[in-house]
N, C-alpha and C positions, 0 to 999 in steps of 0.2 A: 854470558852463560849463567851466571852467580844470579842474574836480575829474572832469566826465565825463571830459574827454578824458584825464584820467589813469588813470582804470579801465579806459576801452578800449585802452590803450597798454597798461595793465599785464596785463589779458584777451589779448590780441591776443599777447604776449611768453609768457606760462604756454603757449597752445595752440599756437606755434610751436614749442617748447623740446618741448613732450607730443608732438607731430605727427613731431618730428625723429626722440624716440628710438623712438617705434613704429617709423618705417621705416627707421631704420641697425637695428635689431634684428631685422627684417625680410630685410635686404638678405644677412646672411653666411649662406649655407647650408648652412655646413660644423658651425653651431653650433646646439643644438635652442633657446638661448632660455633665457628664467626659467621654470623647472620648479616647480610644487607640491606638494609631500608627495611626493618622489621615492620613499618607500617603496610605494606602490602601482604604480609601475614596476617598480620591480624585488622580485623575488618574494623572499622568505626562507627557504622551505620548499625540497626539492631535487625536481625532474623526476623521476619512476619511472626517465628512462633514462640519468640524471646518474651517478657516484661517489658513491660514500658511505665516508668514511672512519668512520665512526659503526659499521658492521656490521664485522665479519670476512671477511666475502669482498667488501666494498668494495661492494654494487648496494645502492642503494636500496629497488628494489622486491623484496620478500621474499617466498618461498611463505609460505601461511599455515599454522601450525601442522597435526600431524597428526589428521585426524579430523574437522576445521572443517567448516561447511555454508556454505554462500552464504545469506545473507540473502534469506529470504524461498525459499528451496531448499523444493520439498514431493516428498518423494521415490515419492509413491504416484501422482503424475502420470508417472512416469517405469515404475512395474512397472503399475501400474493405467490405458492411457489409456482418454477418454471417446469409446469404444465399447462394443455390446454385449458383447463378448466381455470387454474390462476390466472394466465391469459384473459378469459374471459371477465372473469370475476375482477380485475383491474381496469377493464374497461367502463364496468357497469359500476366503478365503485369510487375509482382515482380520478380525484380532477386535481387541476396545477393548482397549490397554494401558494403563487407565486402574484404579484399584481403585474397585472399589463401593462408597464411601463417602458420607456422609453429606454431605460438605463438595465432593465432586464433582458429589451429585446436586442440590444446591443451586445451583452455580454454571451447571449444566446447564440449569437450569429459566431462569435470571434468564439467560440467553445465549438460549435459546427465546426467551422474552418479549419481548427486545429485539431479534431477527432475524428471528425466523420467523414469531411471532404473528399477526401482520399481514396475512397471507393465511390459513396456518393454521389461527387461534385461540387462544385463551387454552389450550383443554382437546384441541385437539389434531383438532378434526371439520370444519374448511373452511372455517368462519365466521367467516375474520378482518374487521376494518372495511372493507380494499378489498374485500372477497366481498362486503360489505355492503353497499354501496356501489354494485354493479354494475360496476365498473370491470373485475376478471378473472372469470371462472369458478371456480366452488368448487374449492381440490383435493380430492381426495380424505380422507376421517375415518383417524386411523391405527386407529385399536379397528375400524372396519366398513365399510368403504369397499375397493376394487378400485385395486392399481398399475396404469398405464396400460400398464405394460411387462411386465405379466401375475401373479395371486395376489395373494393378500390382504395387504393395508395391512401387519395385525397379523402376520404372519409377516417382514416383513425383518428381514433381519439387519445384525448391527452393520457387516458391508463394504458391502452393501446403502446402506442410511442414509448413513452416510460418502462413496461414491462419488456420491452424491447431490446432499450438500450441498457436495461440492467440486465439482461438474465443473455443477449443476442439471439442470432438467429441463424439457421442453417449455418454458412461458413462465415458469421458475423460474430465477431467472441463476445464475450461479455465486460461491457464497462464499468459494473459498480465497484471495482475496486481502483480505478482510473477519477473517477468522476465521483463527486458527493451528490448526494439526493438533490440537494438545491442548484448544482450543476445540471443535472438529468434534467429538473424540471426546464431549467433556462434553455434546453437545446428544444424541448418540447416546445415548448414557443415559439423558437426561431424554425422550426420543421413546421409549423401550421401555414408560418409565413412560404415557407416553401411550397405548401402545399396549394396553395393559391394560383401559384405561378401556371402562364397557361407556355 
């Protein structure tokens, strides 16, 4: 009996002494307290609109070199927009700056396969597995089939294609944030080769 009452005396002393300094640490409010890993308060890297003794004209935040693009910048959105007339104007204007090679029309086809196929097809005619499927309507065959936007599949041209596959079309979304410019152009290539197809 004699040893409880000592553990409660001795319990009852711990949580009075723990109770005290929460609230005198509590009480000055001139002082933030026990801080943890004060480095995640205070920052180490400098503000864009701090000094910088590091650069020669002292700013932190620095133009970027000359010539740089913004990430993710597509500049055919800017002379091409998705209207008829940019439509146009990308046909009569966009050719592939991409060389005809072997190693582009390969990487053109396996970027098809994994983007476009799908509705599509493998060979390029409408019958991808969502057409299959019933879920959209066929698009049109690139070799024999009708643009909806007037003339035949197998006549567009490489701004044609391109304007296409970056901005889409009726219920075809748009790729340019999927695909880089030099992607675009590589399925434009491997689409000519489709277009061949009888």
């Amino acid at each position: 009996m004699l040893a409880m009452n000592k553990v409660r005396i001795i319990s009852a002393t711990v949580f009075t002494i723990a109770a005290t300094i929460v609230i005198s640490a509590c009480g000055d409010k001139k002082t933030p307290g026990l801080e943890f890993a004060r480095n995640m308060y205070d920052p180490i890297a400098y503000n864009p609109d701090q000094p910088n003794k590091n650069f020669a004209n002292g700013q932190t935040a620095q133009l970027p070199p000359e010539g740089t693009m913004p990430v993710g910048y597509d500049p055919v959105a800017d002379l091409y927009p998705n209207t008829p007339e940019g439509y146009l104007a990308a046909s009569e204007n966009l050719k592939n700056p991409l060389p005809a090679n072997q190693q582009n029309r390969l990487e053109g086809r396996q970027l098809y396969l994994r983007m476009c196929s799908h509705c599509h097809g493998n060979q390029g005619k409408g019958d991808g597995p969502i057409v299959q499927q019933e879920f959209f309507p066929p698009p049109p065959s690139y070799s024999t089939g009708n643009s909806s936007r007037g003339g035949a599949m197998k006549d567009l041209t490489d701004g044609k294609i391109f304007h296409t596959i970056t901005y889409g079309l009726n219920l075809m979304g748009p790729h340019r944030t999927q695909l880089s410019p030099s992607e675009r152009w590589k399925i434009v290539m491997y689409v000519h080769e489709l277009q061949k197809l009888q």
